[in-house]
Predicted model as a PDB file, atoms N, CA, C, CB and O in Angstrom, pLDDT in the B-factor column:
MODEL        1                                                                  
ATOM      1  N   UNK A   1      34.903   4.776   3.367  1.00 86.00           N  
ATOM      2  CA  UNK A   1      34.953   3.512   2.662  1.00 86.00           C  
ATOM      3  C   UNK A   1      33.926   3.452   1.515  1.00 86.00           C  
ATOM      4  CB  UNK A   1      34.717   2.371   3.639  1.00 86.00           C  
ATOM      5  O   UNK A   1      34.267   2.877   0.481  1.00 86.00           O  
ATOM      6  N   UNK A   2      32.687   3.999   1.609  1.00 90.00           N  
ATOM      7  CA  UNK A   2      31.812   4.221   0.325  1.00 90.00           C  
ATOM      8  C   UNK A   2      31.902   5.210   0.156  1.00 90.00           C  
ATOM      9  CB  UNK A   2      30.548   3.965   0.204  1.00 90.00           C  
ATOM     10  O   UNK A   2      30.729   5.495  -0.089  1.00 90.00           O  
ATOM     11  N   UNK A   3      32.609   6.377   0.055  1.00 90.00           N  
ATOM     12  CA  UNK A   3      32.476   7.614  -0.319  1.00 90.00           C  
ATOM     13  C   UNK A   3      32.294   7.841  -2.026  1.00 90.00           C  
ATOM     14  CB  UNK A   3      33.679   8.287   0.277  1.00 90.00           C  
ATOM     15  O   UNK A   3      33.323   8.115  -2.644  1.00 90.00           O  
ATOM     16  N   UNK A   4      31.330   7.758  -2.596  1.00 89.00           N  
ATOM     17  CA  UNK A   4      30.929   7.853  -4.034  1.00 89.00           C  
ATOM     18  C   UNK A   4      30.252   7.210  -4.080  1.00 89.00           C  
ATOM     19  CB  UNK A   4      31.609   7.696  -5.012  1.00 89.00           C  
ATOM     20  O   UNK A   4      29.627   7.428  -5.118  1.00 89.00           O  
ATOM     21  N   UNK A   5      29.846   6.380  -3.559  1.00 92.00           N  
ATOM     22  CA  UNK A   5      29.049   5.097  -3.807  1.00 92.00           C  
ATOM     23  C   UNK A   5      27.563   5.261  -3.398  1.00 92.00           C  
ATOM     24  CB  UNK A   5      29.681   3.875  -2.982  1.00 92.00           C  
ATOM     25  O   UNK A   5      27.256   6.011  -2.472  1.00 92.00           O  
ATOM     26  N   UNK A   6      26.611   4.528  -4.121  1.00 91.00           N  
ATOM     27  CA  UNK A   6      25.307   4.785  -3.982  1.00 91.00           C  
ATOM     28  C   UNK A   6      24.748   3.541  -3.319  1.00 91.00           C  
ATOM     29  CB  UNK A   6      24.669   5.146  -5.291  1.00 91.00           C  
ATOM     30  O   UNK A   6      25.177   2.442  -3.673  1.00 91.00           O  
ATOM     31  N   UNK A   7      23.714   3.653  -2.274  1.00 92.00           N  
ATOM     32  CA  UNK A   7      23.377   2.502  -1.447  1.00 92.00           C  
ATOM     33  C   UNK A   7      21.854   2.510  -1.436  1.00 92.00           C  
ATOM     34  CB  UNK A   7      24.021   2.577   0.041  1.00 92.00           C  
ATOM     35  O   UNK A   7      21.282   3.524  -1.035  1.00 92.00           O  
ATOM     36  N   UNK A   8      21.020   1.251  -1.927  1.00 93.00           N  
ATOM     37  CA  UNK A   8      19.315   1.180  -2.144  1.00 93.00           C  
ATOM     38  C   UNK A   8      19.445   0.643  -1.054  1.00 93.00           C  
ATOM     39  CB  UNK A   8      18.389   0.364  -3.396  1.00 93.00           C  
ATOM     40  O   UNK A   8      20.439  -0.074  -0.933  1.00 93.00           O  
ATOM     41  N   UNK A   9      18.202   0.826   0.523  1.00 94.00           N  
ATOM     42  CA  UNK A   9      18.179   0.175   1.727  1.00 94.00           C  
ATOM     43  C   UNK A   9      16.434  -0.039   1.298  1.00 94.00           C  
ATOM     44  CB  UNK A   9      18.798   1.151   3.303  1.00 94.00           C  
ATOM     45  O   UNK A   9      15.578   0.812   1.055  1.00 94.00           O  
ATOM     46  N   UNK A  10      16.352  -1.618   1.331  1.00 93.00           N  
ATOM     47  CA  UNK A  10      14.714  -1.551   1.234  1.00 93.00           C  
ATOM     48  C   UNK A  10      14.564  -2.017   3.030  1.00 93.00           C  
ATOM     49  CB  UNK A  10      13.820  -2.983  -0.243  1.00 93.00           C  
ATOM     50  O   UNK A  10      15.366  -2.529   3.811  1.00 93.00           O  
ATOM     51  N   UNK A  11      13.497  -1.669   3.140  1.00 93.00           N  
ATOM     52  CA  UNK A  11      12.917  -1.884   4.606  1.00 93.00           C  
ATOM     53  C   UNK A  11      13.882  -1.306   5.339  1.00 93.00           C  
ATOM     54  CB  UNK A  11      12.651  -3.391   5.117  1.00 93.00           C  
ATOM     55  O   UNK A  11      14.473  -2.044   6.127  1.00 93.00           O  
ATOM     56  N   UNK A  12      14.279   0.128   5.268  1.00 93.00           N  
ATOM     57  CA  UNK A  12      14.751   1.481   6.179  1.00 93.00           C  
ATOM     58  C   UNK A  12      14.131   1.634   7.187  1.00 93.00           C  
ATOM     59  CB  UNK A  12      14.642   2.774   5.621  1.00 93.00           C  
ATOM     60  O   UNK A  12      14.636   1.901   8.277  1.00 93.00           O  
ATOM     61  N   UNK A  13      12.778   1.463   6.929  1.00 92.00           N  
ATOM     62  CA  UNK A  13      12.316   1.721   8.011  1.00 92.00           C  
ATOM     63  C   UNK A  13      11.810   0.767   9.344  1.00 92.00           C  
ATOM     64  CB  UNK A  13      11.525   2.346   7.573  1.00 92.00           C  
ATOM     65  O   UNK A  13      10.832   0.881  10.083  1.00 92.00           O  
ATOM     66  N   UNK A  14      12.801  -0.115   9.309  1.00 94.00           N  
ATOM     67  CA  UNK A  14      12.796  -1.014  10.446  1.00 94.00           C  
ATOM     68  C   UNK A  14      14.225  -1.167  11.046  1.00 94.00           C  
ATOM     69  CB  UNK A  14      12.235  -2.390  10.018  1.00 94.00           C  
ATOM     70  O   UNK A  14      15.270  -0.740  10.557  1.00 94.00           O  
ATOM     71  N   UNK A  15      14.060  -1.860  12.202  1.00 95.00           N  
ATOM     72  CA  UNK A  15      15.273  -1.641  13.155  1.00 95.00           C  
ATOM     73  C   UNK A  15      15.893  -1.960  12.590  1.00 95.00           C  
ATOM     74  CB  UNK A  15      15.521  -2.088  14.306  1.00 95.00           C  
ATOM     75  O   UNK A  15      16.939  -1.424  12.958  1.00 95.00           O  
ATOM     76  N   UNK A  16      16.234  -2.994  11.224  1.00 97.00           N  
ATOM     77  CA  UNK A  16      17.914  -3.743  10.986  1.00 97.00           C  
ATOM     78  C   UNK A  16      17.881  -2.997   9.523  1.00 97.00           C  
ATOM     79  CB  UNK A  16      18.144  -6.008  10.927  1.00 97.00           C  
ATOM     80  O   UNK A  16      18.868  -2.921   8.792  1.00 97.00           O  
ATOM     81  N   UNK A  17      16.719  -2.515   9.245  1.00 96.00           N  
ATOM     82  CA  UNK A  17      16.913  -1.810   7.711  1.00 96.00           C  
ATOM     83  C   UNK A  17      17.693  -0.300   8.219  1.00 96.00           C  
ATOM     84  CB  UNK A  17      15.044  -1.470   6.715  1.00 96.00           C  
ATOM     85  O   UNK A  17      18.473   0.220   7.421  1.00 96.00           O  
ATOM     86  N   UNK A  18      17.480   0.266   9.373  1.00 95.00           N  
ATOM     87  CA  UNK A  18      17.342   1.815   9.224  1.00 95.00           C  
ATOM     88  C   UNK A  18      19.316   1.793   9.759  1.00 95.00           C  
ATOM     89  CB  UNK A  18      15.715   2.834  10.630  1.00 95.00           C  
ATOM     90  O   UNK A  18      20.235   2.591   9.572  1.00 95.00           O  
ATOM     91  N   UNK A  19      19.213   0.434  10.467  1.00 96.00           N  
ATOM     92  CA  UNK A  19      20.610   0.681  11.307  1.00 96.00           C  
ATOM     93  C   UNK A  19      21.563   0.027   9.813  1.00 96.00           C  
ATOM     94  CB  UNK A  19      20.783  -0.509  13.261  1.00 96.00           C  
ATOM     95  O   UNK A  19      22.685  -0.106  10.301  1.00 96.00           O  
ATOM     96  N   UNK A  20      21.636  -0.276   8.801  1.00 97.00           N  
ATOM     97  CA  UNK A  20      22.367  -0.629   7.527  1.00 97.00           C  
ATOM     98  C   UNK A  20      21.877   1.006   7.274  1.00 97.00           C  
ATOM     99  CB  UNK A  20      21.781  -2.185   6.345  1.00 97.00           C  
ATOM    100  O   UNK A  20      22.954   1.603   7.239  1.00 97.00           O  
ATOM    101  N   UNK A  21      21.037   1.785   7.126  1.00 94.00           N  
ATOM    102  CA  UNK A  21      21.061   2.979   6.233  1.00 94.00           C  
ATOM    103  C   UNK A  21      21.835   4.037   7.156  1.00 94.00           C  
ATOM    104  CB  UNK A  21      19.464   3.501   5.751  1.00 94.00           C  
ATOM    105  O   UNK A  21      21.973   5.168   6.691  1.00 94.00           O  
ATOM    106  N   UNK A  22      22.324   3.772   8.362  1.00 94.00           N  
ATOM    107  CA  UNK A  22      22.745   4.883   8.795  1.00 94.00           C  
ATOM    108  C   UNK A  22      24.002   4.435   9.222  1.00 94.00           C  
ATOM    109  CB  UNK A  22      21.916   5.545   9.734  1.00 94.00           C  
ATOM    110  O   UNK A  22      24.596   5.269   9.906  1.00 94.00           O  
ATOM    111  N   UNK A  23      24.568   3.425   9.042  1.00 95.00           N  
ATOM    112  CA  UNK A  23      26.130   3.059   9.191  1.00 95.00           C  
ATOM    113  C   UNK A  23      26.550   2.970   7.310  1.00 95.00           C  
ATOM    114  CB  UNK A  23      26.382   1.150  10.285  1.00 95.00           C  
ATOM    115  O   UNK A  23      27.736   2.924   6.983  1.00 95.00           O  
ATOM    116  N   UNK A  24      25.823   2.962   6.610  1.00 94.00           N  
ATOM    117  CA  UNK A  24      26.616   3.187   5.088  1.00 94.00           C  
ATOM    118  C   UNK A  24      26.067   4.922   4.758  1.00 94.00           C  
ATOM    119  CB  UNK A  24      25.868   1.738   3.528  1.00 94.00           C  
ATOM    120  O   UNK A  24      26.229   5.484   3.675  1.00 94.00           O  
ATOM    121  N   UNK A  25      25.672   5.292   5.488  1.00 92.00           N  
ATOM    122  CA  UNK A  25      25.577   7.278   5.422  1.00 92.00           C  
ATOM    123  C   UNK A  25      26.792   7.369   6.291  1.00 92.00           C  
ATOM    124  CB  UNK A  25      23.857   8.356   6.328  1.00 92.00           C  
ATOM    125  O   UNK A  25      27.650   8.044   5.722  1.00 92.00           O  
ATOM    126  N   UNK A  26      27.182   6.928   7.477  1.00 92.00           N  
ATOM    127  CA  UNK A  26      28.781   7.421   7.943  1.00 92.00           C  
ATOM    128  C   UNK A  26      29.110   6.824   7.658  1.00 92.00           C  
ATOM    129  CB  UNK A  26      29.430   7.670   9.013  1.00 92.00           C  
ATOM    130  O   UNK A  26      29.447   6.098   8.594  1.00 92.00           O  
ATOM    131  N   UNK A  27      29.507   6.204   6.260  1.00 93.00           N  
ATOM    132  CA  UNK A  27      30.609   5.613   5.442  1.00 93.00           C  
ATOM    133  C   UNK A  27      30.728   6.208   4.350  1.00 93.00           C  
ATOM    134  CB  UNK A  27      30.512   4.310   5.144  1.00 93.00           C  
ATOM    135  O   UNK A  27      31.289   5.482   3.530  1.00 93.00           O  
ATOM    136  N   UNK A  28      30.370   7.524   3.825  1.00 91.00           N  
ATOM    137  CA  UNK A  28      29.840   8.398   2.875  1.00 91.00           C  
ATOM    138  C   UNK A  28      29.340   8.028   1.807  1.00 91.00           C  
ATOM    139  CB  UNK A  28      30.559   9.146   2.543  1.00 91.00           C  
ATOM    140  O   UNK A  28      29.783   8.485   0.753  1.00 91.00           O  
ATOM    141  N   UNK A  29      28.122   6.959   1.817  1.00 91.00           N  
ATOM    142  CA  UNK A  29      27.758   6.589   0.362  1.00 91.00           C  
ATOM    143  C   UNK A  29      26.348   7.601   0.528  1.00 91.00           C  
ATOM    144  CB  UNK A  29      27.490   4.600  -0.035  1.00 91.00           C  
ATOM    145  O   UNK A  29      25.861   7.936   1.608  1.00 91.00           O  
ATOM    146  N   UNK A  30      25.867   7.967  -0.759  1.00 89.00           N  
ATOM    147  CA  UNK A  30      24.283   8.069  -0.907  1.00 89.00           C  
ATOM    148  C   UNK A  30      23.341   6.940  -0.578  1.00 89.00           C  
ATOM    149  CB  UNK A  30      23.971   8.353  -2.268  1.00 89.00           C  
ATOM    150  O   UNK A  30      23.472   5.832  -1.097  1.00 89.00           O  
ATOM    151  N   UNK A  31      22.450   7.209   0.232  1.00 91.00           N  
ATOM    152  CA  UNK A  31      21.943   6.182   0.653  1.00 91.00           C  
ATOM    153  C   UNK A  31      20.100   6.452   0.262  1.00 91.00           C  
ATOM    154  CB  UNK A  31      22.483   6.021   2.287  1.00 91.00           C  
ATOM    155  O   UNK A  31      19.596   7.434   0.808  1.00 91.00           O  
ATOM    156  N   UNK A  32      19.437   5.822  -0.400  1.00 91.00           N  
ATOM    157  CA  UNK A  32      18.244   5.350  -1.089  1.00 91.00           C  
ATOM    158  C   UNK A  32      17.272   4.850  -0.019  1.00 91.00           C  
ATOM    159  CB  UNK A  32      18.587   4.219  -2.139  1.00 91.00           C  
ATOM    160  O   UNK A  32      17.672   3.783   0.447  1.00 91.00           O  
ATOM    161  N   UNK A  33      15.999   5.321   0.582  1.00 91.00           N  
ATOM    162  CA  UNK A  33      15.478   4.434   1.667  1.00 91.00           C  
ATOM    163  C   UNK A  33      14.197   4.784   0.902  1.00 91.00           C  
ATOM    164  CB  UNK A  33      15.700   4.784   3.466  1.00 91.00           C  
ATOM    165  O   UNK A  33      13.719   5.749   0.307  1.00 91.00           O  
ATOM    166  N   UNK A  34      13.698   2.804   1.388  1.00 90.00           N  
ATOM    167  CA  UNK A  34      12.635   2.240   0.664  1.00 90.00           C  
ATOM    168  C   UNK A  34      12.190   1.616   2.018  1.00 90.00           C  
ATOM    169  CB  UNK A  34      12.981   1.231  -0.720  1.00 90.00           C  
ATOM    170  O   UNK A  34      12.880   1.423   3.018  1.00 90.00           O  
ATOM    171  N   UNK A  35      10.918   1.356   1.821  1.00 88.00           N  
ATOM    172  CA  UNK A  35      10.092   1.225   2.633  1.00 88.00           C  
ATOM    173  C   UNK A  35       8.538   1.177   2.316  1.00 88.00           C  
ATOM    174  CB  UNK A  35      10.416   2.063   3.360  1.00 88.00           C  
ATOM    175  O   UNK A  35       7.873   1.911   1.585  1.00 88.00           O  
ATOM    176  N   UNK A  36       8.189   0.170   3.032  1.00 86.00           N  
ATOM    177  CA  UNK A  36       6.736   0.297   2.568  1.00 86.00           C  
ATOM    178  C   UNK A  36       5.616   1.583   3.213  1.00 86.00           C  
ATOM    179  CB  UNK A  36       6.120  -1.175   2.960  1.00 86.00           C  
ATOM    180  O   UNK A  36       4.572   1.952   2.675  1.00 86.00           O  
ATOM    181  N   UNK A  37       6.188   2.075   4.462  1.00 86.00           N  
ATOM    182  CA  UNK A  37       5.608   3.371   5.007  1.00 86.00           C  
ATOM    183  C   UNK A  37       6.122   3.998   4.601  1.00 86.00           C  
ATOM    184  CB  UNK A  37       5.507   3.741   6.136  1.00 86.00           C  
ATOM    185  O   UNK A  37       7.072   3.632   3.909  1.00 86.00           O  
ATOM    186  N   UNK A  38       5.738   5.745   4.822  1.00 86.00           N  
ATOM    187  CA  UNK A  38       6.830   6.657   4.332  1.00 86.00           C  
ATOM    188  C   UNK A  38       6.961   7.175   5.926  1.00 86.00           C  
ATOM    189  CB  UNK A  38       6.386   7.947   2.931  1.00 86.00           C  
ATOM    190  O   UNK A  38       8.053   7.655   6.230  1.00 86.00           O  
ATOM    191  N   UNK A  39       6.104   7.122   6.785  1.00 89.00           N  
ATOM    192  CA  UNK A  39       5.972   7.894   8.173  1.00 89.00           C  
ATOM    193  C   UNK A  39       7.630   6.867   8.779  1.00 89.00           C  
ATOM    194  CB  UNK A  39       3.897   7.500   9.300  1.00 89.00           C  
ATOM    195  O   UNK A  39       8.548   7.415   9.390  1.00 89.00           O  
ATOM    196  N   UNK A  40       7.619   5.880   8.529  1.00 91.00           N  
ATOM    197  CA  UNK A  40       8.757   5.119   9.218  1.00 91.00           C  
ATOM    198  C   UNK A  40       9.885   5.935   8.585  1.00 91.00           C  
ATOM    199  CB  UNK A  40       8.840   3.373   8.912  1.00 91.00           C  
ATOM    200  O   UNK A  40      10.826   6.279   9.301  1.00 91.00           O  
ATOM    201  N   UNK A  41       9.851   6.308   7.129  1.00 90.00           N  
ATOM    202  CA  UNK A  41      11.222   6.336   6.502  1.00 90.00           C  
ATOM    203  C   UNK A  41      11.625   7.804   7.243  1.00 90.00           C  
ATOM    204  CB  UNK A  41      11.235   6.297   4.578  1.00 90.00           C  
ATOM    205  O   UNK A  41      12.756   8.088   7.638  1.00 90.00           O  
ATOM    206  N   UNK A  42      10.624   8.527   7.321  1.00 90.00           N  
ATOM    207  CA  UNK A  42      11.247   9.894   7.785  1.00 90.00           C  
ATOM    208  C   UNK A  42      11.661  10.085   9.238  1.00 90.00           C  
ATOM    209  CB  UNK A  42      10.271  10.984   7.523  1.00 90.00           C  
ATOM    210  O   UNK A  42      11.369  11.190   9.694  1.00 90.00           O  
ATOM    211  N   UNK A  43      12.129   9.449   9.860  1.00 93.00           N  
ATOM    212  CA  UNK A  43      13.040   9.936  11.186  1.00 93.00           C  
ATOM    213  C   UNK A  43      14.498   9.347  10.497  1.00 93.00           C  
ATOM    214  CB  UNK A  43      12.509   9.039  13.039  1.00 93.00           C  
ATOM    215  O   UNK A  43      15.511  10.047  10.531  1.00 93.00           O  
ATOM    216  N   UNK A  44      14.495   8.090   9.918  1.00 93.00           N  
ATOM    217  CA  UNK A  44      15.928   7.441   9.727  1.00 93.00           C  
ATOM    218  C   UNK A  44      16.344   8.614   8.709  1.00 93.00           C  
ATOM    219  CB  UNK A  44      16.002   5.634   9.033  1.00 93.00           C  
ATOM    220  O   UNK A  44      17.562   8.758   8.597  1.00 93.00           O  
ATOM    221  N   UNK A  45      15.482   9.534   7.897  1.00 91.00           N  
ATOM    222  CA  UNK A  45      16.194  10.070   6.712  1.00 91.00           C  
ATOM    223  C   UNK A  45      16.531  11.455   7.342  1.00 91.00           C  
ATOM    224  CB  UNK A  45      15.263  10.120   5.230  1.00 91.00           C  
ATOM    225  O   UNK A  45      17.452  12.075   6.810  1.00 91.00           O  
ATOM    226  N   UNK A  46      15.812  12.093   8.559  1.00 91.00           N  
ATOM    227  CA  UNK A  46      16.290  13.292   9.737  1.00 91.00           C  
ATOM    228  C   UNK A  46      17.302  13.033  10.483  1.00 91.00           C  
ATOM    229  CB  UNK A  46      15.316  13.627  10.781  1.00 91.00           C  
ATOM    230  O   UNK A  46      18.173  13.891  10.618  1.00 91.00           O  
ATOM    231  N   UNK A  47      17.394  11.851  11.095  1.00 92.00           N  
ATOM    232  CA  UNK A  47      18.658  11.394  11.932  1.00 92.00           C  
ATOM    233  C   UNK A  47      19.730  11.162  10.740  1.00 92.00           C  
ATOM    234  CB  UNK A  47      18.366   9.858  12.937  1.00 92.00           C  
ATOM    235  O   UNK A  47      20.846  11.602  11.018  1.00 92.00           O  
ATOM    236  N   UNK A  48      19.642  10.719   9.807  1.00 91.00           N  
ATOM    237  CA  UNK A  48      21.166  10.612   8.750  1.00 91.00           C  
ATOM    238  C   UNK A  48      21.136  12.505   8.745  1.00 91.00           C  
ATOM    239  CB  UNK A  48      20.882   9.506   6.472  1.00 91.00           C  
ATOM    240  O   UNK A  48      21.886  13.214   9.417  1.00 91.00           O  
ATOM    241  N   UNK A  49      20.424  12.821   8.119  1.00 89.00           N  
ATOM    242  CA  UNK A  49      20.353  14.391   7.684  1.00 89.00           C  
ATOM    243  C   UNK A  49      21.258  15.314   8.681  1.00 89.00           C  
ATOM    244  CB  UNK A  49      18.678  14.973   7.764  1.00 89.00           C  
ATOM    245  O   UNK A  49      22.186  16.063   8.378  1.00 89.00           O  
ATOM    246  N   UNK A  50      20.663  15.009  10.050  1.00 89.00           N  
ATOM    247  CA  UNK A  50      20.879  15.843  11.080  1.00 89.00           C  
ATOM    248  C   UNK A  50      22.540  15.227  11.948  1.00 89.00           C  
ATOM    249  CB  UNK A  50      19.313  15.763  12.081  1.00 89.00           C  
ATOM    250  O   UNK A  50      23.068  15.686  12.960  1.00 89.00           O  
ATOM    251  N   UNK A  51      22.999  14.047  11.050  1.00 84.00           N  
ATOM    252  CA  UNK A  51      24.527  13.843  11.711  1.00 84.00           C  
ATOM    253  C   UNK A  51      25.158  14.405  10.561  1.00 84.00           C  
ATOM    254  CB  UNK A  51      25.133  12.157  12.134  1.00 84.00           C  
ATOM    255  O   UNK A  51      26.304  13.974  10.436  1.00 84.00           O  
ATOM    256  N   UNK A  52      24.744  15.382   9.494  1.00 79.00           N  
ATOM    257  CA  UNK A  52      25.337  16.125   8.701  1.00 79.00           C  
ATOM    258  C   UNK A  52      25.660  15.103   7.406  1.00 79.00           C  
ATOM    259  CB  UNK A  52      26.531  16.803   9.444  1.00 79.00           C  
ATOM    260  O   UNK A  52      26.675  15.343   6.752  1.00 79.00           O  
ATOM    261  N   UNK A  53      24.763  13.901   7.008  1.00 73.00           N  
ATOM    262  CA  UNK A  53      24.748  13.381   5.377  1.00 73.00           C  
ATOM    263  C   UNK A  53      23.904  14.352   4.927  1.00 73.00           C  
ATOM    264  CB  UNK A  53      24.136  11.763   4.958  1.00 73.00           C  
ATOM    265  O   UNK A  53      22.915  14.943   5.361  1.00 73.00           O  
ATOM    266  N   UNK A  54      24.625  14.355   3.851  1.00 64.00           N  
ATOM    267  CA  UNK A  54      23.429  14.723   2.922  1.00 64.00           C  
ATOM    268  C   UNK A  54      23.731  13.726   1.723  1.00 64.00           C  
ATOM    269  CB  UNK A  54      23.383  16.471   2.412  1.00 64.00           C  
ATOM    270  O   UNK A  54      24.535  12.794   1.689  1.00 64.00           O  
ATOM    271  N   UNK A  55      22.885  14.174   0.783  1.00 56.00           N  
ATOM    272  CA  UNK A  55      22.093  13.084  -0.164  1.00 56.00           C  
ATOM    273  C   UNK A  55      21.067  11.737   0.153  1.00 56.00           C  
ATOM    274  CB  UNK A  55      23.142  12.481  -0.844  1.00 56.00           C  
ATOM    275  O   UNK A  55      21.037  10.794  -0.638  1.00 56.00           O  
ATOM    276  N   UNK A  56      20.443  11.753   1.085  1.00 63.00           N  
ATOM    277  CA  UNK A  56      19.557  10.530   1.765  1.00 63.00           C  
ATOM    278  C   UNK A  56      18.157  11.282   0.978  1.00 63.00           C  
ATOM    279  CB  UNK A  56      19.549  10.390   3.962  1.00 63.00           C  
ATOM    280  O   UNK A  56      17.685  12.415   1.076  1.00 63.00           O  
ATOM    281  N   UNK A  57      17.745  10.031   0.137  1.00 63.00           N  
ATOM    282  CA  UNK A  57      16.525   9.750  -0.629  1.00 63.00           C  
ATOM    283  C   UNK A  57      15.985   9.101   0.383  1.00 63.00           C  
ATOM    284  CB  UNK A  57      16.579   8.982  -1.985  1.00 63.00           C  
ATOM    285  O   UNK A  57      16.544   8.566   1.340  1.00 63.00           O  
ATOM    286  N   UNK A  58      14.202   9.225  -0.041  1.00 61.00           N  
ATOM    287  CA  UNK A  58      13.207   8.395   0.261  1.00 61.00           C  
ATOM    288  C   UNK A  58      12.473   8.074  -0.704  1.00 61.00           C  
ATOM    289  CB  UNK A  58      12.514   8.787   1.123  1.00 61.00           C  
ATOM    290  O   UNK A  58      12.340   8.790  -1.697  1.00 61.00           O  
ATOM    291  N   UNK A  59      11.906   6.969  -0.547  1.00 60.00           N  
ATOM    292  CA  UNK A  59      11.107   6.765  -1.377  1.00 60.00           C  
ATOM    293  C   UNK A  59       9.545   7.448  -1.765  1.00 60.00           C  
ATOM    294  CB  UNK A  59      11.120   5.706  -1.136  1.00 60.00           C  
ATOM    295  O   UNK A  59       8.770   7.554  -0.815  1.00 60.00           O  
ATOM    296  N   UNK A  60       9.216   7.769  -2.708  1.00 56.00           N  
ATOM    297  CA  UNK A  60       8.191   9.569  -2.739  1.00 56.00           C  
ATOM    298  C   UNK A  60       6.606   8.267  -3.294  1.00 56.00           C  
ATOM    299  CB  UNK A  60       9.070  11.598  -4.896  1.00 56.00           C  
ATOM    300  O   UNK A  60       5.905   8.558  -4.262  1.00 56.00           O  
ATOM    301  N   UNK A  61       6.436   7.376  -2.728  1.00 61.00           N  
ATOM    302  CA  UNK A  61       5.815   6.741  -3.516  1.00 61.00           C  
ATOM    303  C   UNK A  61       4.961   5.532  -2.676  1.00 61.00           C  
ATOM    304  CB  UNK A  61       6.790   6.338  -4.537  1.00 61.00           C  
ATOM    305  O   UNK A  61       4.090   4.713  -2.971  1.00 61.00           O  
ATOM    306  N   UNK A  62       5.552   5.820  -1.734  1.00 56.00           N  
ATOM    307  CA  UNK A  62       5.259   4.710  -0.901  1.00 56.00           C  
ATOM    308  C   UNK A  62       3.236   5.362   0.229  1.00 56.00           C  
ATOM    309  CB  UNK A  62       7.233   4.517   0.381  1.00 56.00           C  
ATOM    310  O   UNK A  62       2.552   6.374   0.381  1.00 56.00           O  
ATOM    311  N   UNK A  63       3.246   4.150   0.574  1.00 57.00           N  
ATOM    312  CA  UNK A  63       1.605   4.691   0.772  1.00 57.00           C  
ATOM    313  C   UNK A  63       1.882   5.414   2.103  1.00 57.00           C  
ATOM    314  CB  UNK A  63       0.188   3.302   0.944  1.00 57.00           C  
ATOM    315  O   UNK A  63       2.602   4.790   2.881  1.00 57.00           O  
ATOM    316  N   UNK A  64       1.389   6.750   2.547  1.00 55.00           N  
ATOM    317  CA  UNK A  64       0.930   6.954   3.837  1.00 55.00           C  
ATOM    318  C   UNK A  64       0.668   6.266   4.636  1.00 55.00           C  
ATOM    319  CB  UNK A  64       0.199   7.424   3.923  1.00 55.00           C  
ATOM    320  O   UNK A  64       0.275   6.699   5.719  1.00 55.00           O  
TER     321      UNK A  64                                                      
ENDMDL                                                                          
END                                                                             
C-alpha cells in the first residue's frame, strides 16, 4: 500500500512512534526515524532491517 512512498516517524523511538514505523516498513514505504535519542532509534531501525526492509533512516544527529 506505500510501496514508493517515503514516511518521516518523529518519536520512533517510543512505543506508539516505533509501532507506526514498523507497520508503514511492512507496507513498503521508506521509513525516516526521528527521535530525540539515537540509543532508542536503533533496535526499531534492526527489527525493521532484520524483517528484511531496507531503506530505514535514522536520524545521525540526534544526542547520545
Amino acid at each position: 500500500m506505500l510501496q514508493g512512498k517515503s514516511a518521516v516517524v518523529f518519536g520512533a523511538g517510543g512505543s506508539i512512534g516505533s509501532a507506526v514505523a514498523k507497520e508503514f516498513a511492512a507496507e513498503g514505504a521508506e521509513v525516516f526515524l526521528a527521535g530525540r535519542t539515537r540509543s532508542n532509534l536503533e533496535p526499531v531501525a534492526k527489527k525493521i532491517t532484520e524483517s528484511g526492509r531496507q531503506g530505514t533512516r535514522r536520524c545521525d544527529r540526534c544526542p547520545e
